[in-house]
C-alpha positions in Angstrom: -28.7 -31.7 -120.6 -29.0 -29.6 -124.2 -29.8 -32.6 -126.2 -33.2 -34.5 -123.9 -34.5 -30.7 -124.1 -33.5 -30.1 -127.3 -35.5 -33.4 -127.9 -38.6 -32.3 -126.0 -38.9 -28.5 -127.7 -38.9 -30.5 -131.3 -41.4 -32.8 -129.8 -43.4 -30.2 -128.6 -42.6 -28.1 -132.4 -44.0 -31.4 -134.4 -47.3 -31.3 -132.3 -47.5 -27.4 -132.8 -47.5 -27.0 -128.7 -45.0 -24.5 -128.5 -43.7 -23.0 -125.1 -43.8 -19.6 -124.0 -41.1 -17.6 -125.4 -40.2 -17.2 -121.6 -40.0 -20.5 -120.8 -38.2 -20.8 -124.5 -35.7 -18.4 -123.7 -34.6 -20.0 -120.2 -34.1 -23.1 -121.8 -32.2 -21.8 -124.8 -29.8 -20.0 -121.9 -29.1 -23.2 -120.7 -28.8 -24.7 -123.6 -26.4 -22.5 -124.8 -23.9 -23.2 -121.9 -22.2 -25.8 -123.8 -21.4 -26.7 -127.4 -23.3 -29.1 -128.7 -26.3 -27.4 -127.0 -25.3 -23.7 -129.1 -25.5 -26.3 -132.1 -28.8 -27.6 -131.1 -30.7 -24.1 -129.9 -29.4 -22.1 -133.1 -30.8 -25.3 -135.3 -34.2 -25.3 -133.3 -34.8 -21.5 -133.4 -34.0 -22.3 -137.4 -37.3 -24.4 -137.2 -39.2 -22.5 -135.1 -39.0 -19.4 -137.9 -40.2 -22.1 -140.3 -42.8 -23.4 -138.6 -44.1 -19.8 -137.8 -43.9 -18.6 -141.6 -45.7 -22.7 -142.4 -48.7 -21.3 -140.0 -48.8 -17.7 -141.0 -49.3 -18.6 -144.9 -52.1 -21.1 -143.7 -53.4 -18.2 -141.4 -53.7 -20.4 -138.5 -54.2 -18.7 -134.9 -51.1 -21.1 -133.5 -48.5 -19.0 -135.6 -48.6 -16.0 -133.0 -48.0 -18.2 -130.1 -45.1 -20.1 -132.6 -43.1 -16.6 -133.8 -39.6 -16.3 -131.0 -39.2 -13.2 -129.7 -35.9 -10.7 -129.4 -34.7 -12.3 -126.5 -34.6 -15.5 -128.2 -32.9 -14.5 -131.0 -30.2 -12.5 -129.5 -29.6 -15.5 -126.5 -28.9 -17.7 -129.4 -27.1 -15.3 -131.4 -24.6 -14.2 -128.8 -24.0 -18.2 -128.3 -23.2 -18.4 -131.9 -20.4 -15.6 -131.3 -19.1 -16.9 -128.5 -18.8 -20.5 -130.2 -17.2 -18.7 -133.6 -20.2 -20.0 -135.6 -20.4 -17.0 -137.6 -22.1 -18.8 -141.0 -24.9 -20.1 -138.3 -25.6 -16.9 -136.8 -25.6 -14.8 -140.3 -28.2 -17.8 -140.9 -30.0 -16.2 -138.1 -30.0 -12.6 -138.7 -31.9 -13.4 -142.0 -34.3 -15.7 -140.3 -35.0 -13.0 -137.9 -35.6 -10.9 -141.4 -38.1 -13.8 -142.3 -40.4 -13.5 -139.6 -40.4 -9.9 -139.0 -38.7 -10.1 -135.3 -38.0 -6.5 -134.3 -33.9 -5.9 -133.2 -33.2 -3.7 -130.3 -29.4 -2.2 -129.9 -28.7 -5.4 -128.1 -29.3 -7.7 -131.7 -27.6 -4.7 -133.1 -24.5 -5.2 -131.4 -24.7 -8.9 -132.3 -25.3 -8.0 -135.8 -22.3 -6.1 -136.1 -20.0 -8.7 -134.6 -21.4 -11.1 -137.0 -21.2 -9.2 -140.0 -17.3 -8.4 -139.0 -16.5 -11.9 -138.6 -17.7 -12.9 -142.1 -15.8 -9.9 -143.3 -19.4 -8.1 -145.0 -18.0 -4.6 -144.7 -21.4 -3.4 -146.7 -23.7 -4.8 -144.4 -22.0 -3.2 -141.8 -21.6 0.4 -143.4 -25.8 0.5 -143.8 -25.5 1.1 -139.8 -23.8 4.2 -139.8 -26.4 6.6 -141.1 -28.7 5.5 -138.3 -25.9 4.7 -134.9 -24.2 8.4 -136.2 -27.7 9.8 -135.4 -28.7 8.0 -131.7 -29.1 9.8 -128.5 -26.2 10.6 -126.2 -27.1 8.5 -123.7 -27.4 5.0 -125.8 -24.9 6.1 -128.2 -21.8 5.2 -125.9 -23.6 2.0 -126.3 -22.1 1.4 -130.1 -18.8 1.9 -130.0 -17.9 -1.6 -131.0 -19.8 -0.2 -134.2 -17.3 1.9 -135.0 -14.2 -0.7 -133.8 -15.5 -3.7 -136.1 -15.8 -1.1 -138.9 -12.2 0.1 -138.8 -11.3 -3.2 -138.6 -13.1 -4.1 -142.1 -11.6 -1.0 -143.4 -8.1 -2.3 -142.8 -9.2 -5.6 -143.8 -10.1 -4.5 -147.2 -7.1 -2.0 -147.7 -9.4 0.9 -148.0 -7.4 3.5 -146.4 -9.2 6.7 -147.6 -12.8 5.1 -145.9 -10.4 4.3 -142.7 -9.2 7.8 -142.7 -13.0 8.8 -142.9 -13.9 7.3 -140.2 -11.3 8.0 -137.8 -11.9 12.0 -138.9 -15.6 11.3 -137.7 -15.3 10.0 -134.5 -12.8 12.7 -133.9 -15.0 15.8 -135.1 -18.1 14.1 -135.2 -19.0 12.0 -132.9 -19.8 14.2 -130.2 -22.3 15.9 -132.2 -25.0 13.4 -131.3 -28.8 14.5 -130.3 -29.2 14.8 -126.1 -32.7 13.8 -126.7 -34.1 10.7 -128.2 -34.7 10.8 -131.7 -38.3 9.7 -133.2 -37.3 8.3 -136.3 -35.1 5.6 -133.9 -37.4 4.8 -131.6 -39.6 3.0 -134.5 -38.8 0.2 -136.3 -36.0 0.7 -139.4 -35.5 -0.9 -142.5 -32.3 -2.5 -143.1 -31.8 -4.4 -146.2 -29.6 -8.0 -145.9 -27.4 -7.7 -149.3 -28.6 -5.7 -152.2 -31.5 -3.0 -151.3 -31.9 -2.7 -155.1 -33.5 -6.0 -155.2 -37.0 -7.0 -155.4 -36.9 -9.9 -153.2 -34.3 -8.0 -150.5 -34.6 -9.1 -147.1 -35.2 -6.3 -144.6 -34.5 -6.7 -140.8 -36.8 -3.8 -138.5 -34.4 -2.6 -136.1 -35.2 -0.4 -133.2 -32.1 1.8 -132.9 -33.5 3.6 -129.8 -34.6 0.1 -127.7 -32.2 -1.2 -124.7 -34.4 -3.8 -122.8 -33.7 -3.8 -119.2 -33.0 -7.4 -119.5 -30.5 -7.0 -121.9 -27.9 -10.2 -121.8 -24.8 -8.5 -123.8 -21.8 -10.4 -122.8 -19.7 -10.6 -126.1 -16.8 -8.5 -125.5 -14.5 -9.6 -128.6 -11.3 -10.1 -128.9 -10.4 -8.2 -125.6 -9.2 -4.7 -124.9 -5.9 -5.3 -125.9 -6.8 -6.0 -129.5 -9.4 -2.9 -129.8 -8.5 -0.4 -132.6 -11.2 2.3 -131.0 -12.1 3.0 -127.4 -14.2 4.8 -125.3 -12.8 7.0 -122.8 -13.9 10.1 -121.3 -17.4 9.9 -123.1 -14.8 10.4 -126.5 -13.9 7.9 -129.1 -10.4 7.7 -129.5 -7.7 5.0 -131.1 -5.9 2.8 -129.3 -2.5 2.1 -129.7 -2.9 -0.7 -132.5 -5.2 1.7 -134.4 -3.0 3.7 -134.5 -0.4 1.7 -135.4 -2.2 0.1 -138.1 -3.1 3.7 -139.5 0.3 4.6 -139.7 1.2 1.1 -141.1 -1.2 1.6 -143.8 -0.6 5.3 -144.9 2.9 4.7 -145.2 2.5 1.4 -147.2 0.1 3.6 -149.4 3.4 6.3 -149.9 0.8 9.0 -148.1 2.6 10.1 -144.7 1.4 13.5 -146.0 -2.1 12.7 -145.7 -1.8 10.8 -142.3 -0.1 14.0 -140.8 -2.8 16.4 -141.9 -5.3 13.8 -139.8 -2.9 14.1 -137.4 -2.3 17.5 -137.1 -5.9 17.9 -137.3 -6.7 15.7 -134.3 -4.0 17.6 -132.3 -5.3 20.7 -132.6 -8.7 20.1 -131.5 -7.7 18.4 -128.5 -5.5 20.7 -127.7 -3.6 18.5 -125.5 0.4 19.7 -124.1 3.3 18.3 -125.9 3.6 15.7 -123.3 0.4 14.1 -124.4 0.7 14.9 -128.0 -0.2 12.2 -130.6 1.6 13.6 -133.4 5.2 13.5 -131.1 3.7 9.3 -130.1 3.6 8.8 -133.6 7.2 10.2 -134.2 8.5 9.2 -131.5 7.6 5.5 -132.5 8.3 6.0 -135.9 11.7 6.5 -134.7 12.0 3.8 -132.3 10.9 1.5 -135.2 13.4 2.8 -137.3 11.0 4.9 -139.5 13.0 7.9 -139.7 12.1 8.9 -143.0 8.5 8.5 -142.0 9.3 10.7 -138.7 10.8 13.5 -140.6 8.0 14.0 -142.9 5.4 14.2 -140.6 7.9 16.5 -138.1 8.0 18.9 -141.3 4.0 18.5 -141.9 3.4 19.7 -138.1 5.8 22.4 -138.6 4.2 23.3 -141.4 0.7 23.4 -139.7 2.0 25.3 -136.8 1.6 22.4 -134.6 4.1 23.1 -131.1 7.0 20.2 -131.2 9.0 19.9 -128.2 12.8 20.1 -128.7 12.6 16.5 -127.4 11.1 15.3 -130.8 14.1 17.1 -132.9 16.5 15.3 -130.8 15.1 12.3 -130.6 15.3 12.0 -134.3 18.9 14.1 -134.6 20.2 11.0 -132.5 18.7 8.2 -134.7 20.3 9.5 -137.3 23.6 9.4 -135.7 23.6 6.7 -134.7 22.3 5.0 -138.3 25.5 7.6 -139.7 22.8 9.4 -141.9 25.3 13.0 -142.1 23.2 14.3 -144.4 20.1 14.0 -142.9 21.8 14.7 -139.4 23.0 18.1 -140.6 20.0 19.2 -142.3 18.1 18.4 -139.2 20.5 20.4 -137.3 19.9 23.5 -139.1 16.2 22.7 -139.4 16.6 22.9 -134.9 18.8 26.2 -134.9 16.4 27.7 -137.6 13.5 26.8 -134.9 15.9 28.5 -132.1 14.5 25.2 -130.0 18.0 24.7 -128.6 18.5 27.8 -125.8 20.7 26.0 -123.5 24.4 25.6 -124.0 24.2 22.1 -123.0 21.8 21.0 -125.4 23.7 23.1 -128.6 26.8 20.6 -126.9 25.1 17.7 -127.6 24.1 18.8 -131.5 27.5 19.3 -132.4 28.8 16.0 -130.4 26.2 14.4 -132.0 27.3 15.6 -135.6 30.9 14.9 -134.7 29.9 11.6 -133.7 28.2 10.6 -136.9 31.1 12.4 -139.0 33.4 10.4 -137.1 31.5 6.9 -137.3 30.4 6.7 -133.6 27.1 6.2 -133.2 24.4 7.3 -130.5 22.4 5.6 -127.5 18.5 6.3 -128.3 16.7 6.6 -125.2 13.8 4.6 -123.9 10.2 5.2 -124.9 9.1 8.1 -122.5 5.6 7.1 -121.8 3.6 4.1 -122.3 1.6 5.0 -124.9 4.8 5.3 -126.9 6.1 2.0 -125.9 2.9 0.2 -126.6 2.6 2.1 -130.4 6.2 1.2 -130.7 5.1 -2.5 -130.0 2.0 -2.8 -132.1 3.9 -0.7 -134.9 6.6 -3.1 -135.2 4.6 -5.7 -135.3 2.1 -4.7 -137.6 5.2 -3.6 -140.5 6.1 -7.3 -140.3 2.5 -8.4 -141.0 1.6 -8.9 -145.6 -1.9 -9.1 -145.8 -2.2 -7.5 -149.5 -3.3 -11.1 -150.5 -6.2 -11.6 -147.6 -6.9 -8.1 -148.5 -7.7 -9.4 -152.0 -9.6 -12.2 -150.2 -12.2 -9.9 -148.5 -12.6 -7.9 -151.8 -13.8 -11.0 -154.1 -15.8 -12.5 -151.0 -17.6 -9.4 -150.9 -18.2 -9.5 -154.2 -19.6 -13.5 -153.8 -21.4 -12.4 -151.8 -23.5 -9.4 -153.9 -24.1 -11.8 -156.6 -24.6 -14.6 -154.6 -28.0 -12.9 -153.0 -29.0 -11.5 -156.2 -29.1 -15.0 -158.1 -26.2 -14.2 -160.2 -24.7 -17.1 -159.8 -22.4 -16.5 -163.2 -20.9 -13.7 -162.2 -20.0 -15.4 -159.0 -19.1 -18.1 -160.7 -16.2 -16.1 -162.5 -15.0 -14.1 -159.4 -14.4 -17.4 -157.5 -12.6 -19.3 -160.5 -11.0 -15.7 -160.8 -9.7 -16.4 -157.4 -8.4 -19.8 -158.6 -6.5 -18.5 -161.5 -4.6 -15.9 -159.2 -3.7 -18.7 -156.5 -5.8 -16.7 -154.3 -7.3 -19.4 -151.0 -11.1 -19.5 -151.0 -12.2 -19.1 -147.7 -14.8 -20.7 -145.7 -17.0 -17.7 -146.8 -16.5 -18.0 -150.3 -17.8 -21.7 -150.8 -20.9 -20.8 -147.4 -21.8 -18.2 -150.1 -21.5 -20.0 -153.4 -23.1 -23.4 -151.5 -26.1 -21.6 -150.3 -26.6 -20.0 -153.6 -26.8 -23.0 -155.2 -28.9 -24.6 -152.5 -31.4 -21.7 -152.9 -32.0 -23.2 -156.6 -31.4 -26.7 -155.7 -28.7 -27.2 -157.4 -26.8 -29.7 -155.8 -25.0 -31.1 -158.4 -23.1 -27.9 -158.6 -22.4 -28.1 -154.8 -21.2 -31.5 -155.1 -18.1 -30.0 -157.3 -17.3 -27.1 -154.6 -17.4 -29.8 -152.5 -14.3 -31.2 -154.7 -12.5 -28.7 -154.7 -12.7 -28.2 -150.9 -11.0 -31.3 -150.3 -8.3 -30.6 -152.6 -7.2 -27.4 -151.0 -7.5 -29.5 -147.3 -5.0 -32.2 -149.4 -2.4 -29.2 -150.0 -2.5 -28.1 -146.3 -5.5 -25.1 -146.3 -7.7 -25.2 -143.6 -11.4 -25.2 -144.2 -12.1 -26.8 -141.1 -15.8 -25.1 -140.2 -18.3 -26.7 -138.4 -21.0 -24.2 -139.8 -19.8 -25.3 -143.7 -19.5 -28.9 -142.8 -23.3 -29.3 -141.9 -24.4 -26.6 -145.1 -22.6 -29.2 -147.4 -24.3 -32.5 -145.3 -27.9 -30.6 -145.4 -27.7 -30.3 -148.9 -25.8 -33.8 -149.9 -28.9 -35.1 -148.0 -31.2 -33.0 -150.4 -29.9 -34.3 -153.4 -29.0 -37.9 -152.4 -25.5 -37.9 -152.1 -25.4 -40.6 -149.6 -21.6 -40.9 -149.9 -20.5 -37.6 -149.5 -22.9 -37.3 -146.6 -21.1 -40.1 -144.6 -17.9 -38.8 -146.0 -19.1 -35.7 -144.4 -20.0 -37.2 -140.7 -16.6 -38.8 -140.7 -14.8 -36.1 -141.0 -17.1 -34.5 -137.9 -16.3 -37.2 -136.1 -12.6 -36.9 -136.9 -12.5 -33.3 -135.2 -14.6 -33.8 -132.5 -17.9 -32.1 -134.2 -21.3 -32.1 -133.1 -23.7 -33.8 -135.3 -27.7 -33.0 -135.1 -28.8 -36.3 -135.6 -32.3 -35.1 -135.3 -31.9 -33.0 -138.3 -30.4 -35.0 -140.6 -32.9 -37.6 -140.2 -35.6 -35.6 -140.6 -34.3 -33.8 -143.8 -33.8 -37.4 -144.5 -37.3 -39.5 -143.9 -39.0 -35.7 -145.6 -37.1 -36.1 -148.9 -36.0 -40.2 -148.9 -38.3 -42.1 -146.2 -38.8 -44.9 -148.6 -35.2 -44.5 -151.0 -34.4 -48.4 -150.8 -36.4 -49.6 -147.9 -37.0 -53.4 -149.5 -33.8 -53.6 -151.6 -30.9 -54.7 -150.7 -27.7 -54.7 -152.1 -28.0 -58.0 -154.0 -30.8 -57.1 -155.9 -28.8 -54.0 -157.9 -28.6 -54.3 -161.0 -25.9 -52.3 -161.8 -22.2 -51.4 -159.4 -23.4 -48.3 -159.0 -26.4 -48.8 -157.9 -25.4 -51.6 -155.6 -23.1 -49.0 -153.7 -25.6 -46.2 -153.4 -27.7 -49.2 -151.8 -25.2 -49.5 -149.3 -24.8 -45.8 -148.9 -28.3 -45.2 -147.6 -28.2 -48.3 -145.6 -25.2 -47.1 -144.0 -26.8 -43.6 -143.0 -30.3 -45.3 -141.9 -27.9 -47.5 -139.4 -25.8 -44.7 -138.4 -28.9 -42.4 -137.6 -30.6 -45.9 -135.6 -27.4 -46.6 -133.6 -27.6 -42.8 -132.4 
């Protein structure tokens, strides 16, 4: 029953009773069991941080007993996750700032997922310098870290800070300290947005803390979806990180590149040719019809003096049989003699039948994948080829940019990037108008918002989803602020319309704070102009919507 506690924990918030954060964090955990009550805890928490920093600059003894701890935070955070209300739980994180709460490697974890969902790729980077540097036995503990990075990498189309990265937790990952370091075990600044700025939010983050009641159940989108893994105390790619490294070297015209990471990789695992990456790669290059892509990188490893099983040549002598490439065929051919890979008659048999074949028109049978690391980067290559994200990648690039003028109050140059955006029919996202709608709010500006609010609905008119729970109740909050009465109801209609939960406690408080007497003894008779008469009806509408609830 999330909404009678919810009601009592405000109650107990107005009177400035609050619980003990133990008792605050068993009800939150229950709470957060079901949507409406994930809505509710992350919106109460919200107040909580207010009322603590409302005591602390009055210097009253309650505001100790009033300030939520770590558990509290990161119960509500992980919720937020789980529920996809990533605008919320960024919301959160900065509150957490706000009051000086100290993050252990759980909130860190949650951080990270957070920051990854609402695509901020440079609040996620600040991490490394500090997780690259944590003791062996928590490290294994932030290898999501280094997942949700690649991912953002991708997701921006930076290819050389992807390559980066997979060359670090190839060489240097294993390099971290046995012993715990010092400088992680105390609190660490990390600055929300710009670090340059006077006003920058700074969360204190305890790199080196694991509490022993720990509650870290987010686990993503699954181990099927992972780009990195852990296995055998070593960081390695999956199959779709691979895949998607390929995809994006070759879309980049750099195979040459990719196979000096590979080759590099390969020899300091120094695993047999059965288990070589650089013959997965070809192999699947091949079986994806990649040959030119196979051939490079075949020529790279020879080149490096990287073993390739006589497998590999034949493997890609076939393909181009049977795609009646003679050229290629022939120069491959001599390429395997001048190798002296082919010692058995049988196998010198099947060149020439092979060359005859393509001469002639017939084509070749390939064979099946050999292993199944082969036939899942076969998979996830051919279906990451099919996929154009060069305009989403476009998308995180001016978000992110929003965003860094957005928290430094330059809300001009923001301004420009998003009708940028506009001009080069590029989709705002939900996190371009959070960013721009919070800005605003931050100067009360709500006439401003009102016109994002505009052109919201006219993208949802032409098809685009901004369906968000977390943006619909920003844009209410502040309607309600600036006495928009009829694009508040407008608003809680369209809640209604997809089954969203509306906090009807804290609408009617922002409401009786900022409007408790708007229109108490008029009604709509007495107006004296149209106008006027309909904003009457507005507010009387959202008074006898907040009663009936």
């Amino acid at each position: 029953m999330p909404i009678p506690a919810s009601k009592i924990l405000r109650l107990m918030l107005v009177k400035t009773i609050p619980p003990k954060m133990d008792l605050l964090s068993l009800v939150f955990m229950h709470m957060v069991k079901t949507d409406a009550g994930t809505h509710l805890a992350s919106n109460i928490l919200l107040e909580f941080c207010d009322h603590y920093r409302h005591l602390s600059a009055k210097r009253s003894e309650c505001a100790v007993s009033m300030k939520p701890s770590t558990i509290v935070f990161n119960i509500v955070l992980e919720a937020c996750i789980k529920l996809g209300s990533s605008l919320k739980a960024e919301q959160i994180i900065e509150a957490m700032a706000r009051v000086g709460v100290v993050a252990d490697l759980h909130s860190v974890l949650l951080f990270i997922y957070v920051y990854e969902l609402n695509g901020q790729r440079d609040e996620l980077k600040k991490f490394k310098e500090y997780i690259d540097r944590v003791s062996v036995p928590l490290s294994q503990h932030y290898y999501p870290f280094y997942d949700r990075l690649l991912r953002l990498h991708f997701k921006f189309d930076d290819i050389d800070s992807a390559a980066k990265l997979v060359d670090d937790i190839y060489f240097h990952w294993g390099s971290h300290p046995l012993k715990q370091n010092t400088d992680l075990t105390r609190p660490c600044l990390v600055p929300i947005g710009s670090p340059y700025l006077l006003e920058a939010l700074k969360n204190q983050v305890v790199f080196e803390l694991l509490r022993k009641d720990s509650l870290f159940h987010v686990n993503g989108d699954g181990d099927d979806d992972e780009l990195i893994v852990l296995k055998d105390g070593n960081l390695i790619l999956t199959s779709k990180g691979l895949a998607q490294l390929i995809v994006k070297f070759k879309k980049s015209e750099r195979i040459g590149d990719l196979s000096k990471l590979l080759t590099a990789i390969e020899q300091k695992s120094g695993n047999t040719q059965d288990d070589s990456i650089c013959c997965d790669v070809i192999h699947a290059c091949v079986y994806s019809g990649f040959l030119e892509t196979a051939h490079d990188i075949l020529d790279d490893m020879e080149i490096a003096n990287v073993s390739i099983p006589e497998k590999t040549y034949m493997l890609l002598l076939n393909a181009y049989c049977r795609e009646k490439m003679p050229k290629e065929a022939e120069a491959l051919a001599k390429q395997i003699k001048r190798a002296a890979l082919v010692v058995d008659p049988s196998d010198e048999t099947i060149v020439s039948d092979c060359l005859r074949g393509v001469i002639n028109g017939s084509g070749v049978n390939l064979t099946a994948p050999t292993s199944n690391r082969q036939s899942e980067l076969t998979v996830h290559l051919i279906r990451e080829t099919r996929k154009d994200d060069t305009a989403l990648s476009r998308v995180y690039v001016l978000n992110s940019s929003i965003y860094f003028f957005c928290k430094a109050k330059m809300l001009e140059d923001a301004r420009k990037i998003y009708k940028k955006m506009q001009a080069i029919n590029i989709q705002p996202t939900v996190q371009t108008f959070a960013y721009l709608i919070q800005a605003y709010s931050s100067l009360e500006d709500y006439r401003e918002i009102t016109f994002l609010w505009g052109d919201i609905k006219r993208y949802m008119v032409r098809g685009r989803s901004l369906v968000h729970r977390d943006l619909y109740e920003l844009l209410l909050i502040n309607f309600l602020r600036g006495g928009y009465f009829e694009r508040v109801l407008e608003i809680l209609g369209l809640m209604k319309d997809h089954g969203m939960y509306a906090d009807r406690w804290l609408y009617r408080d922002e409401f009786l704070r900022r409007h408790k007497n708007l229109y108490r003894k008029l009604k709509a008779t007495d107006a004296r102009t149209e106008a006027q008469r309909s904003r009457i009806e507005h507010v009387k509408a959202f008074r006898m919507w907040v009663r009936n609830n």
